[in-house]
HTML snippet that shows the backbone in 3Dmol.js (N, CA, C, O; Angstrom):
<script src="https://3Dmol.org/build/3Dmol-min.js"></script>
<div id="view" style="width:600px;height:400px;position:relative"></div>
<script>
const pdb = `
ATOM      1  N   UNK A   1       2.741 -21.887 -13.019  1.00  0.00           N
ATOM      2  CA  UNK A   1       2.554 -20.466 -12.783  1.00  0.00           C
ATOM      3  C   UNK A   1       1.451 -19.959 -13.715  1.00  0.00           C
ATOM      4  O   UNK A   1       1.367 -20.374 -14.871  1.00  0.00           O
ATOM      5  N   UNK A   2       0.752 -19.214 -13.291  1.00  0.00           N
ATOM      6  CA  UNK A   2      -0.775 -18.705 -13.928  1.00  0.00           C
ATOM      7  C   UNK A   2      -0.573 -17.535 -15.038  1.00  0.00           C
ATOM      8  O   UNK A   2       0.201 -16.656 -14.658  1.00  0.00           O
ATOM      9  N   UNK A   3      -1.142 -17.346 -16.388  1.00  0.00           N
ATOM     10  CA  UNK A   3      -0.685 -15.720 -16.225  1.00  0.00           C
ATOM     11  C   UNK A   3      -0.945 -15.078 -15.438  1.00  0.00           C
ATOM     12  O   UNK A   3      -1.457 -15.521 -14.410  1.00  0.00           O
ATOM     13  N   UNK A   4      -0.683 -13.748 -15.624  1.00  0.00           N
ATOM     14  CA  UNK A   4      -0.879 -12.295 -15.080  1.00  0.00           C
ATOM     15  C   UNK A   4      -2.402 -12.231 -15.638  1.00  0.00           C
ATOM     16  O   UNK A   4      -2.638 -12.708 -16.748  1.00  0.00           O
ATOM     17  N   UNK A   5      -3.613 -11.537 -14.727  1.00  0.00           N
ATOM     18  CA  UNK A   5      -4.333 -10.835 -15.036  1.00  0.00           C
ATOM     19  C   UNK A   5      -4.325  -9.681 -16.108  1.00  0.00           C
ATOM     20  O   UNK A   5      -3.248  -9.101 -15.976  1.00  0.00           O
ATOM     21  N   UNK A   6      -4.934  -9.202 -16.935  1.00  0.00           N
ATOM     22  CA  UNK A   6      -4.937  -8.350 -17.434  1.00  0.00           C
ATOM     23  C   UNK A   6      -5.273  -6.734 -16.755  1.00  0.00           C
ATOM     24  O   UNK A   6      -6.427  -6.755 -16.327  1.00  0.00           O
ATOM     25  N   UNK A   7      -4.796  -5.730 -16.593  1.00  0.00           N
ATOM     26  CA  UNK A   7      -4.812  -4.740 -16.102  1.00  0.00           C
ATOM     27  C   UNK A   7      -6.382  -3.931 -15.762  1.00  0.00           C
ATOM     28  O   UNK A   7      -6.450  -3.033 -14.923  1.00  0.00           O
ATOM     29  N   UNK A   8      -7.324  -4.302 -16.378  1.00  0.00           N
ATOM     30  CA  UNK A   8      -8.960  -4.027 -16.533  1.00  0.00           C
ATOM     31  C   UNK A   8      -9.312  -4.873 -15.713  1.00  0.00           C
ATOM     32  O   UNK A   8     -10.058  -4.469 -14.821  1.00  0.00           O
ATOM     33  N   UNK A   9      -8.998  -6.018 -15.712  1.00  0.00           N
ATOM     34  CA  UNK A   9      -9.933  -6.960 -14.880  1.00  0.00           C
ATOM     35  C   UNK A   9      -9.675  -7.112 -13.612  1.00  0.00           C
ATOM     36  O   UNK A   9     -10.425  -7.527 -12.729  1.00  0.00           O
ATOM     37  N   UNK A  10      -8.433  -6.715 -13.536  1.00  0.00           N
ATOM     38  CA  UNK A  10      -7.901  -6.145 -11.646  1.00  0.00           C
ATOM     39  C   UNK A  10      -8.834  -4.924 -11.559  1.00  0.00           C
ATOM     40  O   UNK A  10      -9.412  -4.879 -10.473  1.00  0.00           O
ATOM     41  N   UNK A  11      -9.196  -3.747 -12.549  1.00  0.00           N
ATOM     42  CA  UNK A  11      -9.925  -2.915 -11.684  1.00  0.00           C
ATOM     43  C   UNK A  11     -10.817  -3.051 -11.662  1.00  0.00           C
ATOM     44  O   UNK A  11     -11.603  -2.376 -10.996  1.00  0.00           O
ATOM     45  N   UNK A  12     -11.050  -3.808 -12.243  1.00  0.00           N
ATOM     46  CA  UNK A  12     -13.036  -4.559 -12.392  1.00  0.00           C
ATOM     47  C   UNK A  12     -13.308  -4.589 -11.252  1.00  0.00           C
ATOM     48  O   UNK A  12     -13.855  -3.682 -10.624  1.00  0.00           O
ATOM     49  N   UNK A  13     -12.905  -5.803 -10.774  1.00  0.00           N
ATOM     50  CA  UNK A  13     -12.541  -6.870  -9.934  1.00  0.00           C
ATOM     51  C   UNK A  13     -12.966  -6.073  -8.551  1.00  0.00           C
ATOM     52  O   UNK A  13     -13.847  -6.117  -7.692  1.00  0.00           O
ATOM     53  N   UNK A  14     -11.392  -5.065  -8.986  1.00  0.00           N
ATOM     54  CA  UNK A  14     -11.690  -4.631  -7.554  1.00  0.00           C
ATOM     55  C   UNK A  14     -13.045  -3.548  -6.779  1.00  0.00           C
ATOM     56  O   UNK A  14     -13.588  -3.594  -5.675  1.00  0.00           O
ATOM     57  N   UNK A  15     -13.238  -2.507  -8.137  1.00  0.00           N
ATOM     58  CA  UNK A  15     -14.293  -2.006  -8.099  1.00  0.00           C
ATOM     59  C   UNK A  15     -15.888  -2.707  -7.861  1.00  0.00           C
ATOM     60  O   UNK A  15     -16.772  -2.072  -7.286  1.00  0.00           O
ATOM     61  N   UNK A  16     -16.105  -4.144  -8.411  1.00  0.00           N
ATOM     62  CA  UNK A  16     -16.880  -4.779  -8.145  1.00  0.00           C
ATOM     63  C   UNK A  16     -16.782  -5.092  -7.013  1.00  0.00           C
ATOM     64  O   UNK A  16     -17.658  -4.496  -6.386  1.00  0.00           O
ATOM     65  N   UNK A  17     -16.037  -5.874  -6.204  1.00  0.00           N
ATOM     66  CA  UNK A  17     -16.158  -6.060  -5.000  1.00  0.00           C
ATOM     67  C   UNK A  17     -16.369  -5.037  -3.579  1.00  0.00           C
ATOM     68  O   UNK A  17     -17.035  -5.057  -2.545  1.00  0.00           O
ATOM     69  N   UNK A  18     -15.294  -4.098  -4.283  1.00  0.00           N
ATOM     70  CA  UNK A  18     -15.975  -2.953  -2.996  1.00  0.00           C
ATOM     71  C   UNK A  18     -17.077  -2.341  -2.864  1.00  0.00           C
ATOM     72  O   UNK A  18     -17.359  -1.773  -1.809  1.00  0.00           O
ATOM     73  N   UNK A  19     -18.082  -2.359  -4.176  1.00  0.00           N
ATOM     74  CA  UNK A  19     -19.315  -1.749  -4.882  1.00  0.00           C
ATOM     75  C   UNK A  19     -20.198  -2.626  -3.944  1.00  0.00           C
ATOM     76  O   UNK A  19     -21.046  -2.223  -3.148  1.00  0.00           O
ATOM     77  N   UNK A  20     -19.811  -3.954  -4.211  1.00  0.00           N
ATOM     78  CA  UNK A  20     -21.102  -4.981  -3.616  1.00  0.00           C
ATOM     79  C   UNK A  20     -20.800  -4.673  -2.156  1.00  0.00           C
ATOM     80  O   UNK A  20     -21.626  -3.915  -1.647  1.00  0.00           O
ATOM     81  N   UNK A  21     -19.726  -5.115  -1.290  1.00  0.00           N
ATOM     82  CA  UNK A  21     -20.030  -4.904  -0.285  1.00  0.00           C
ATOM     83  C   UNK A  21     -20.135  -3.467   0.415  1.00  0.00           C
ATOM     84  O   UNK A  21     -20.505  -3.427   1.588  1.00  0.00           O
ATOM     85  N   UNK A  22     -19.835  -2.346  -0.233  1.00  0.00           N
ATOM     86  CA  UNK A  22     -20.614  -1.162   0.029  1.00  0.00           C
ATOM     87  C   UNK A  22     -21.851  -0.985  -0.068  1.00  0.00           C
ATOM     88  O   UNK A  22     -22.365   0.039   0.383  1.00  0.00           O
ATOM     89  N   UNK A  23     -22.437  -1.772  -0.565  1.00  0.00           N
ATOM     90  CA  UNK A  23     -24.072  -1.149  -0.959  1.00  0.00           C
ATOM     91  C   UNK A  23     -24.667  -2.643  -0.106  1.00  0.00           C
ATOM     92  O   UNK A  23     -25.853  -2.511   0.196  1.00  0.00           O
ATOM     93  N   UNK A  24     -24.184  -3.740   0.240  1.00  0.00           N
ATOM     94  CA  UNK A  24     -24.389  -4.252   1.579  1.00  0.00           C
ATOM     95  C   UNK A  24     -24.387  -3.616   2.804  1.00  0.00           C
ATOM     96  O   UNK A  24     -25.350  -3.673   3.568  1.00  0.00           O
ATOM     97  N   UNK A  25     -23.287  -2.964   3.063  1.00  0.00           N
ATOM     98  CA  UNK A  25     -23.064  -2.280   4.393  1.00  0.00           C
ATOM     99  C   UNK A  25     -23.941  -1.407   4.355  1.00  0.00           C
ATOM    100  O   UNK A  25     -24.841  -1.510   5.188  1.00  0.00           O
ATOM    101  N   UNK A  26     -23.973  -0.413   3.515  1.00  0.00           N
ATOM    102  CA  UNK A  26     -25.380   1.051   3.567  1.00  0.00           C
ATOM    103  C   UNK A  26     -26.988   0.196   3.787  1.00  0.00           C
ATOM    104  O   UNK A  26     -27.993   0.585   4.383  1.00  0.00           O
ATOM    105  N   UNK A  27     -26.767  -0.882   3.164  1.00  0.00           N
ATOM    106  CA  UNK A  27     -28.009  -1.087   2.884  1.00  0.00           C
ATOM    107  C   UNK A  27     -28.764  -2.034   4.352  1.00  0.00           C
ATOM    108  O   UNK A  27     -29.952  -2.084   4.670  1.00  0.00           O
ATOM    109  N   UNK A  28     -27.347  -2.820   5.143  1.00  0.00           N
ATOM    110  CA  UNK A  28     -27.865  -3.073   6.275  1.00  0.00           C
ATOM    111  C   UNK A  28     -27.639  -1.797   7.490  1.00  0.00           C
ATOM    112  O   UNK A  28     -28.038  -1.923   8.647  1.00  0.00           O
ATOM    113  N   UNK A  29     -27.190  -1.025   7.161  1.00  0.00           N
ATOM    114  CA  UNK A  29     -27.045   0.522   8.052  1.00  0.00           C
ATOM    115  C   UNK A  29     -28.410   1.341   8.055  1.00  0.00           C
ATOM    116  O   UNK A  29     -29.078   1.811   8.976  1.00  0.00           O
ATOM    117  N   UNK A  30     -28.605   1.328   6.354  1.00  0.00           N
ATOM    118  CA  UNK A  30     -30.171   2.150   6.300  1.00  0.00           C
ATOM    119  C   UNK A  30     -31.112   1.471   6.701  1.00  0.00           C
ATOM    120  O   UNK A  30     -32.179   2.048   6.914  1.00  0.00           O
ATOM    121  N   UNK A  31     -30.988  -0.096   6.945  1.00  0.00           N
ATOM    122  CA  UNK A  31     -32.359  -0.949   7.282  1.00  0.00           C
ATOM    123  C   UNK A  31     -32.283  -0.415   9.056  1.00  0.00           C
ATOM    124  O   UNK A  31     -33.114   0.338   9.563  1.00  0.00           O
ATOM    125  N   UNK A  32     -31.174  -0.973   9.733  1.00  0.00           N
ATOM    126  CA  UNK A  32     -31.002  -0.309  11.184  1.00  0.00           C
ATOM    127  C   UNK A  32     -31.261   1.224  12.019  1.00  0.00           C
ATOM    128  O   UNK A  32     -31.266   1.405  13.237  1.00  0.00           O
ATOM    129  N   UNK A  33     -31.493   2.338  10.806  1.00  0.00           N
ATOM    130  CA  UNK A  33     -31.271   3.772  11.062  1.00  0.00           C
ATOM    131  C   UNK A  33     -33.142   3.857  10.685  1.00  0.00           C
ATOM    132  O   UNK A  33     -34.012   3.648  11.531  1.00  0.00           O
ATOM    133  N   UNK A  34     -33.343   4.135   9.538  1.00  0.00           N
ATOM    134  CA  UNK A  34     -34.512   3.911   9.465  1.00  0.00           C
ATOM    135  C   UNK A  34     -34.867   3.998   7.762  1.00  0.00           C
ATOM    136  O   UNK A  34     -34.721   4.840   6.876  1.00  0.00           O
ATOM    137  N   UNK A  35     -35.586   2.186   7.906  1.00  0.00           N
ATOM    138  CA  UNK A  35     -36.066   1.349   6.755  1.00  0.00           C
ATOM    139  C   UNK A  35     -36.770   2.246   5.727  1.00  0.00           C
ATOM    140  O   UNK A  35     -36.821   1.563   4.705  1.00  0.00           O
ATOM    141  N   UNK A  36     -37.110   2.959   5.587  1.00  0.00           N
ATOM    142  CA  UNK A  36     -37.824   3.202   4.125  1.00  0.00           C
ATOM    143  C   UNK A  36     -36.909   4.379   3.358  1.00  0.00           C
ATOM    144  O   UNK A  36     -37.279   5.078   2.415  1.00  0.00           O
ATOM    145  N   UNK A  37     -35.638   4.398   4.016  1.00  0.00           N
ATOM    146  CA  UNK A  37     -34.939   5.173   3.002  1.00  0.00           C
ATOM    147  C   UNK A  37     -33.500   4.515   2.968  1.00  0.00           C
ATOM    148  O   UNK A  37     -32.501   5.208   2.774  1.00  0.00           O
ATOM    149  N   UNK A  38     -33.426   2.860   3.205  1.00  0.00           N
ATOM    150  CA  UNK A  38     -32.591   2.191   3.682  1.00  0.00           C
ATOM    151  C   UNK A  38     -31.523   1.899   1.978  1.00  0.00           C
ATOM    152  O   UNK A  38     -30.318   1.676   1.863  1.00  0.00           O
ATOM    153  N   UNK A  39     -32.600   2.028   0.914  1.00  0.00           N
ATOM    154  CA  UNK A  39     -32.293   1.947  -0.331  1.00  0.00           C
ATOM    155  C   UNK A  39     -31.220   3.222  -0.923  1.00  0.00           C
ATOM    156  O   UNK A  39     -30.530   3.020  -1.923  1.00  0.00           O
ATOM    157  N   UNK A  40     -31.181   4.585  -0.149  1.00  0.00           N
ATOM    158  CA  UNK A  40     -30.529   5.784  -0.139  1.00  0.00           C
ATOM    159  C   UNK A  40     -28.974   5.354   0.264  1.00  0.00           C
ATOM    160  O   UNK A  40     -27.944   5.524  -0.389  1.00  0.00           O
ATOM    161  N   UNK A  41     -29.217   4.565   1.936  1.00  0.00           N
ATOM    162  CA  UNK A  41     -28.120   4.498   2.163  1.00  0.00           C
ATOM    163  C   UNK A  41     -27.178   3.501   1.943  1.00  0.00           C
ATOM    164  O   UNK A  41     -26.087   3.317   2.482  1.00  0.00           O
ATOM    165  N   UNK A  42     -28.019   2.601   0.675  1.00  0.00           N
ATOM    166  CA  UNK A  42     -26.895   1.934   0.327  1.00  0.00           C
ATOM    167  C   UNK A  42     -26.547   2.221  -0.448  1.00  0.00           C
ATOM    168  O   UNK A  42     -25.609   1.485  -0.751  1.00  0.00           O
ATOM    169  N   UNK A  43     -26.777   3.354  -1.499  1.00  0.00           N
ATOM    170  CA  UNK A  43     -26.149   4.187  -2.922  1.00  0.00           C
ATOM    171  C   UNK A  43     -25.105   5.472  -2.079  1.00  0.00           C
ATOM    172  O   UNK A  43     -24.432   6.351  -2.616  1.00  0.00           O
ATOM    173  N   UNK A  44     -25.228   5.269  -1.065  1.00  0.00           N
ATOM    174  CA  UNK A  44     -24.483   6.591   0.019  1.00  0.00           C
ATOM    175  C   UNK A  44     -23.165   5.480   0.105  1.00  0.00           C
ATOM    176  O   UNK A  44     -22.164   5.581  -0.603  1.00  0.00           O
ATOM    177  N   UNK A  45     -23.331   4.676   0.868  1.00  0.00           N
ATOM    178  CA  UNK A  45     -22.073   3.870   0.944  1.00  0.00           C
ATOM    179  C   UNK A  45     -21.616   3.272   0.119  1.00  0.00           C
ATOM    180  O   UNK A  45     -20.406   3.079   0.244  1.00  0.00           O
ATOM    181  N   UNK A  46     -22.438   2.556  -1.375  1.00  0.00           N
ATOM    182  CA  UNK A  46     -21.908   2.079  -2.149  1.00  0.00           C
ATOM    183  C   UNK A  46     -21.011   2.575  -3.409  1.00  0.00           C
ATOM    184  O   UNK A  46     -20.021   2.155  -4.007  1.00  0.00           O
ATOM    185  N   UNK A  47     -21.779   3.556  -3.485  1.00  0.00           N
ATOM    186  CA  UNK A  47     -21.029   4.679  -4.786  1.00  0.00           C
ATOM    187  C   UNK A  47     -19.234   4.815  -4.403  1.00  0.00           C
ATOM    188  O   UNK A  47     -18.199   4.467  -4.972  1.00  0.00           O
ATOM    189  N   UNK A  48     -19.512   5.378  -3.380  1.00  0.00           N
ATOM    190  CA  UNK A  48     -18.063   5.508  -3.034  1.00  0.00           C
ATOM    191  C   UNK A  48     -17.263   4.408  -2.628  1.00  0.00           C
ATOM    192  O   UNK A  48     -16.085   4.451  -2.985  1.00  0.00           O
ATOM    193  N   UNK A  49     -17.664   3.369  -1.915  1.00  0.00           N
ATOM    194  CA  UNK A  49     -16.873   2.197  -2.225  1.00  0.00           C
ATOM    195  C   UNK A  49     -16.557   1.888  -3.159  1.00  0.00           C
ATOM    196  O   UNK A  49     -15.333   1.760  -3.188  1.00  0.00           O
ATOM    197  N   UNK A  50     -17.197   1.592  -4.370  1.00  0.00           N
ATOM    198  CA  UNK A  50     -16.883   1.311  -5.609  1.00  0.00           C
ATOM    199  C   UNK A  50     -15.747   2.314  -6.118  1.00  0.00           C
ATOM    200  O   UNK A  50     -14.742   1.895  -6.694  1.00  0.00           O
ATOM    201  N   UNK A  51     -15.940   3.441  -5.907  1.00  0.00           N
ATOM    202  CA  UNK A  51     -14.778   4.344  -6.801  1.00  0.00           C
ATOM    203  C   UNK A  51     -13.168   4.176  -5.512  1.00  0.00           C
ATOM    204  O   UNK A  51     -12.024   4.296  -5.950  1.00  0.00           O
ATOM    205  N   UNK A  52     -13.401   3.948  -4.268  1.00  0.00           N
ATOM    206  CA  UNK A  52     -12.433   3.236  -3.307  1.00  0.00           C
ATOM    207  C   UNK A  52     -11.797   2.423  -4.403  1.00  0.00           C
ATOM    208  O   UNK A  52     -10.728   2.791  -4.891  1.00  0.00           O
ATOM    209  N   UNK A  53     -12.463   1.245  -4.841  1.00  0.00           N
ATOM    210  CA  UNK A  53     -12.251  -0.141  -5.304  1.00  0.00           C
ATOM    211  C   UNK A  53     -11.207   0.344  -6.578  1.00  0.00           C
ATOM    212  O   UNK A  53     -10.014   0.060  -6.683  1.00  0.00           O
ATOM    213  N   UNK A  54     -12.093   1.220  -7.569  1.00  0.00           N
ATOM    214  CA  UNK A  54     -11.436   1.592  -8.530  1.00  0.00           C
ATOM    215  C   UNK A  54      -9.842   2.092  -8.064  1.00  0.00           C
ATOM    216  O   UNK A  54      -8.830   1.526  -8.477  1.00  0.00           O
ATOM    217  N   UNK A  55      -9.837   2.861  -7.445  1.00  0.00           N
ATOM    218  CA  UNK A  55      -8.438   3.584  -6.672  1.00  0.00           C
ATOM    219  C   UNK A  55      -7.665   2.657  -6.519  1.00  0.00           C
ATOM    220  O   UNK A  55      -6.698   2.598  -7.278  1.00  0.00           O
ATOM    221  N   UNK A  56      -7.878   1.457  -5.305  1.00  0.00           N
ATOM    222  CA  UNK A  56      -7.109   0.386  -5.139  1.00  0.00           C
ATOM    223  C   UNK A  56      -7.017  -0.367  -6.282  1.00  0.00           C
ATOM    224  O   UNK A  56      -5.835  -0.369  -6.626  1.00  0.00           O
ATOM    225  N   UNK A  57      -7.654  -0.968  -6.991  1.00  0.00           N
ATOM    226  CA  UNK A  57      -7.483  -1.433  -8.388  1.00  0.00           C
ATOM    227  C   UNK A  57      -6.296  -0.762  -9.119  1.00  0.00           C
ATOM    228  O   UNK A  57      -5.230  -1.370  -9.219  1.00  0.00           O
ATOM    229  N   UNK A  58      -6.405   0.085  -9.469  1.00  0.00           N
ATOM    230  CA  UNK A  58      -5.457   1.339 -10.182  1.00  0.00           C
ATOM    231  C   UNK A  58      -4.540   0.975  -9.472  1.00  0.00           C
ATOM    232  O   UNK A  58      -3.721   0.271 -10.063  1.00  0.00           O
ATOM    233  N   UNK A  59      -4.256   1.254  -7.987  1.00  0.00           N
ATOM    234  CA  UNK A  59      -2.541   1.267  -7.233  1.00  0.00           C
ATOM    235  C   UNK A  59      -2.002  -0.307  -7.768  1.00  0.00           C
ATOM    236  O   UNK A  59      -0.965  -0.412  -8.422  1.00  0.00           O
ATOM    237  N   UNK A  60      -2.842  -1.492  -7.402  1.00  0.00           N
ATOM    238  CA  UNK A  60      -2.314  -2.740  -7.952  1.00  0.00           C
ATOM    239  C   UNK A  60      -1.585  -2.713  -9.262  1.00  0.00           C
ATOM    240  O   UNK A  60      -0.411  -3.013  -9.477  1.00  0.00           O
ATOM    241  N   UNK A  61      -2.641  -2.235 -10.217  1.00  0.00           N
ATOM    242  CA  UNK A  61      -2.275  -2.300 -11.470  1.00  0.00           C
ATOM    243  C   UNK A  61      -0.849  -1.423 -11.929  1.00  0.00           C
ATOM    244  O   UNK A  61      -0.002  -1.643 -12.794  1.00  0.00           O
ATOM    245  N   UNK A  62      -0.981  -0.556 -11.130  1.00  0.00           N
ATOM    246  CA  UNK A  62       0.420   0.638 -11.150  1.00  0.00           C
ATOM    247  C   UNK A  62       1.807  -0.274 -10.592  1.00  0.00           C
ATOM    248  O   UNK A  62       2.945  -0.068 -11.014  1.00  0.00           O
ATOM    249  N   UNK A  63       1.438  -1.352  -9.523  1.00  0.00           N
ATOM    250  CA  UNK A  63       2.649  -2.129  -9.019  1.00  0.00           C
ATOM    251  C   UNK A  63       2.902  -2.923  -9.826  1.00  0.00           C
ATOM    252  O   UNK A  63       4.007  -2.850 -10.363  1.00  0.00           O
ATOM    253  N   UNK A  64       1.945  -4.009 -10.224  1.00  0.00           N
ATOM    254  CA  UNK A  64       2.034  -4.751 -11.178  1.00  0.00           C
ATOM    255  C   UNK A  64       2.756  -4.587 -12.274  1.00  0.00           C
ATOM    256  O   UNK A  64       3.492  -5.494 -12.663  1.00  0.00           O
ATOM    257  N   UNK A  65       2.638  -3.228 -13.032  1.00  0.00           N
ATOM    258  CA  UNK A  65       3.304  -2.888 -14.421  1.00  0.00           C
ATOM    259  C   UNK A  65       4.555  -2.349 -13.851  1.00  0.00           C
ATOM    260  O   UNK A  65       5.599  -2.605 -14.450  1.00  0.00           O
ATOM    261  N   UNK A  66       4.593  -1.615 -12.739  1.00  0.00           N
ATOM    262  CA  UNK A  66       5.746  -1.187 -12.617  1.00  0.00           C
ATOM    263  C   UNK A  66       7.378  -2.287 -12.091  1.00  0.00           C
ATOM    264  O   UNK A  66       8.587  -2.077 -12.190  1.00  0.00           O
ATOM    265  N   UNK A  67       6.459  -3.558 -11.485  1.00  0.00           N
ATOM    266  CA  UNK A  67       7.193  -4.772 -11.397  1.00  0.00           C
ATOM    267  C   UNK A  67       7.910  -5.861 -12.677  1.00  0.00           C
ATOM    268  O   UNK A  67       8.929  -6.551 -12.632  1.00  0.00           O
ATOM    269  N   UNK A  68       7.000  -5.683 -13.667  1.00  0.00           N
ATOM    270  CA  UNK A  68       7.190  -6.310 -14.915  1.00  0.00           C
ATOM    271  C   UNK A  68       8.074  -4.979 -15.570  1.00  0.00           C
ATOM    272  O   UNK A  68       8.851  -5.380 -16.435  1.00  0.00           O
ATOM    273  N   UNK A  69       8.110  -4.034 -15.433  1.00  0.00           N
ATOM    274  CA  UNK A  69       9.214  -2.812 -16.330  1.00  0.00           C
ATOM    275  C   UNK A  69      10.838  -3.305 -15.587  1.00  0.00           C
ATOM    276  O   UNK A  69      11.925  -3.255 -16.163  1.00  0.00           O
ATOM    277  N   UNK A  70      10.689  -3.565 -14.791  1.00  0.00           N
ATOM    278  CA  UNK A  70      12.049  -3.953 -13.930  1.00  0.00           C
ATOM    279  C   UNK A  70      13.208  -4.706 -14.657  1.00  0.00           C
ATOM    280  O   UNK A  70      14.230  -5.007 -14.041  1.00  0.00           O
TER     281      UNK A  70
END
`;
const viewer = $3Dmol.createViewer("view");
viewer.addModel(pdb, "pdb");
viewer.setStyle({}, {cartoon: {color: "spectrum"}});
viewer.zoomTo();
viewer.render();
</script>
């Protein structure tokens, strides 16, 4: 059995991952809509994915501790 993650690195984690593929998705959306402001729309979709990520991160981390208080 592995430890437990530490509570930061779940929201890292998760914030990183939704960050990257948010600012993928904007960034192949703004290339499709129109290319020279394609760099806009991946800080449009990515910003807020990332703080998504953070949110879900946080709820994990809230189950997690609240599973180990048990």
């Amino acid at each position: 059995m592995t430890a437990p993650s530490p509570p930061s690195v779940v929201v890292t984690r998760a914030a990183l991952l939704a960050g990257v593929l948010g600012f993928v998705v904007g960034l192949g959306y703004g290339l499709t809509v129109y290319a020279p402001t394609a760099w806009a729309a991946a800080f449009e979709v990515g910003i807020p994915a990332a703080a998504l990520g953070v949110a879900i991160g946080f709820g994990v981390v809230g189950v997690q501790v609240a599973r180990r208080r048990r």
